[in-house]
N, C-alpha and C positions, 0 to 999 in steps of 0.2 A: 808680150803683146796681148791688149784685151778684143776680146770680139763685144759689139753690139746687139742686142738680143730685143724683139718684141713681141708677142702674142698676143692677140683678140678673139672674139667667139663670143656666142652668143647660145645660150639654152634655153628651149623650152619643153615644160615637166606638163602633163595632165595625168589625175588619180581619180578613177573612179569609185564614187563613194555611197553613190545613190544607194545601193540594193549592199543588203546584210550577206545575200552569198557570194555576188560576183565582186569580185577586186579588180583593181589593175594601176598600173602604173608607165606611164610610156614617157622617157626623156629623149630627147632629139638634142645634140650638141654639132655645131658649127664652128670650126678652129681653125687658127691659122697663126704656126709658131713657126717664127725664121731668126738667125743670127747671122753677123755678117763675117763671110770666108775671107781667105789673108788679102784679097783684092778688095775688101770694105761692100763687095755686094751681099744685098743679104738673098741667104739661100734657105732651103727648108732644112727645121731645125726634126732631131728622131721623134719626136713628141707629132708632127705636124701629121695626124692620120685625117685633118678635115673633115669625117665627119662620124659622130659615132651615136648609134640608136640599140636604145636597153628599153624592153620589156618584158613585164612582169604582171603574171595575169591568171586568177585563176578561177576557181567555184567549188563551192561544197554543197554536196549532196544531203540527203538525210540519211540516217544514223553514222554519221560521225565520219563519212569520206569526203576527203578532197581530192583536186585534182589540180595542178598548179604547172605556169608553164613561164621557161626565162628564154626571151630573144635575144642575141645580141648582132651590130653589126660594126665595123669600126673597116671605115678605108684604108687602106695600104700606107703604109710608113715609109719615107725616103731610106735609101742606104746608098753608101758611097762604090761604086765598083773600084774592082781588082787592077789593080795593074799590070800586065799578064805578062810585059816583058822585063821586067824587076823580080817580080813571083819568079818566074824560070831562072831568075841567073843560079848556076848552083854557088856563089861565096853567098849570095842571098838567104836562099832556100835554106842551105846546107845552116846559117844562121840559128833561121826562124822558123823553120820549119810548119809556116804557114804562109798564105797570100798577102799579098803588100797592096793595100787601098794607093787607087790614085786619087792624091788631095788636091788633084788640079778639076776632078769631076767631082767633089764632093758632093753629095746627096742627092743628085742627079737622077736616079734610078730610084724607081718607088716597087714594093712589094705589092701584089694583087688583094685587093679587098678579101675582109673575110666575114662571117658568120658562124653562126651555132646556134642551137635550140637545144634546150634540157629540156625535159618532162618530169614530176614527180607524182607519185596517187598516194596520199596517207590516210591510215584509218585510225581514228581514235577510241578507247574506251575511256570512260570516265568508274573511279572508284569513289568510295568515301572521303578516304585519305590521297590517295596515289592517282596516277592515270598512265595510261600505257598510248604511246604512238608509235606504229608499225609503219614503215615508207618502203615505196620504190622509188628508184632516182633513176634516172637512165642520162648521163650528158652527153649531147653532141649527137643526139639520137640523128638526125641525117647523116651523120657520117664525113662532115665536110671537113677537108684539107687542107691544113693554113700553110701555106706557101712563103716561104723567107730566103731573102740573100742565098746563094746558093753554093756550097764550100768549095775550096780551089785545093787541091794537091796535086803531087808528082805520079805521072805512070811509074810503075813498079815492075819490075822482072818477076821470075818465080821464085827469086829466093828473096826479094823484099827487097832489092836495092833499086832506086831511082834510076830512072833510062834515059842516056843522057839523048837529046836530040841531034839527029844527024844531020841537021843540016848547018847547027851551031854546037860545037864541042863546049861552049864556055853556061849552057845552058840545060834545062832537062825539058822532057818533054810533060807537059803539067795537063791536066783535066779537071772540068768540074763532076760535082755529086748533087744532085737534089737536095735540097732543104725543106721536106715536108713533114708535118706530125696532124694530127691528130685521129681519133678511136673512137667508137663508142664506147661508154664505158657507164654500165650501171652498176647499183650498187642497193644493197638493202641494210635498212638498219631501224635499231629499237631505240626509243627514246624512251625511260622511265622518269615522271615528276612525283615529286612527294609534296 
């Protein structure tokens, strides 16, 4: 069987160009990507985050620093949930040893918006022949937490074996785990040109 698929969206880009120190660059994209599930309606396709905004912006100082900054924001992504009484059967589990999506909710459920902002400050020297660029980069500098679908496994005893649930022997008792990442994370580095 084939599925039906269509997307549209629309972007629009501004760059500032006026002035020799300050830059920038801001895109705004508007999306909407859907295919259609085994009932022929169309649903949200993984792609369909609706709406995502990238800027890039910065200034140079005199003698040879810059200072430079990346926005991003991109809406939540659909994902399909768990099927949570499939997940527990243990001939299942015991299987697959992960969570069974139920295809009757497909993409149902959308992940929480996210963001980040970099920072970087470079400083230049200029040589005859060569030049030397020194940076700090720091990513994610607020610190913020991209949130996803969230894992499903089995409770476990103390020696690692699955606990079966007592109030169904043909089942285990299962839990979910967070799905978060992100860190600050800076970083410095030398760029040499010849």
């Amino acid at each position: 069987p084939f599925s039906d698929g269509k997307a549209y969206g629309i972007e629009l880009l501004a760059q500032q160009k006026l002035s020799k120190s300050v830059y920038g660059i801001l895109s705004v994209t508007l999306v909407r990507s859907l295919f259609t599930d085994k009932n022929g309606n169309y649903v949200p396709s993984s792609w369909d985050s609706r709406q995502i905004i990238n800027l890039t912006a910065g200034k140079q100082f005199a003698n040879n620093w810059e200072i430079g900054i990346k926005y991003r924001y991109q809406g939540g992504s659909p994902y399909t949930p768990y099927d949570l009484e499939k997940t527990a059967t243990k001939g299942i589990w015991d299987v697959t040893q992960q969570g069974v999506f139920d295809w009757n909710q497909l993409n149902t459920l959308r992940n929480p918006s996210s963001h980040g902002l970099d920072v970087r400050v470079d400083k230049k020297w200029y040589f005859n022949k060569w030049s030397l660029n020194v940076y700090l980069d720091i990513q994610n500098v607020l610190n913020n937490k991209i949130e996803q679908q969230p894992y499903i496994t089995v409770v476990r005893d103390s020696n690692g074996n699955p606990v079966e649930d007592p109030n169904d022997p043909s089942k285990y008792l299962i839990k979910t785990i967070e799905n978060v990442s992100g860190t600050v994370l800076p970083s410095v580095g030398i760029m040499i040109q010849f």
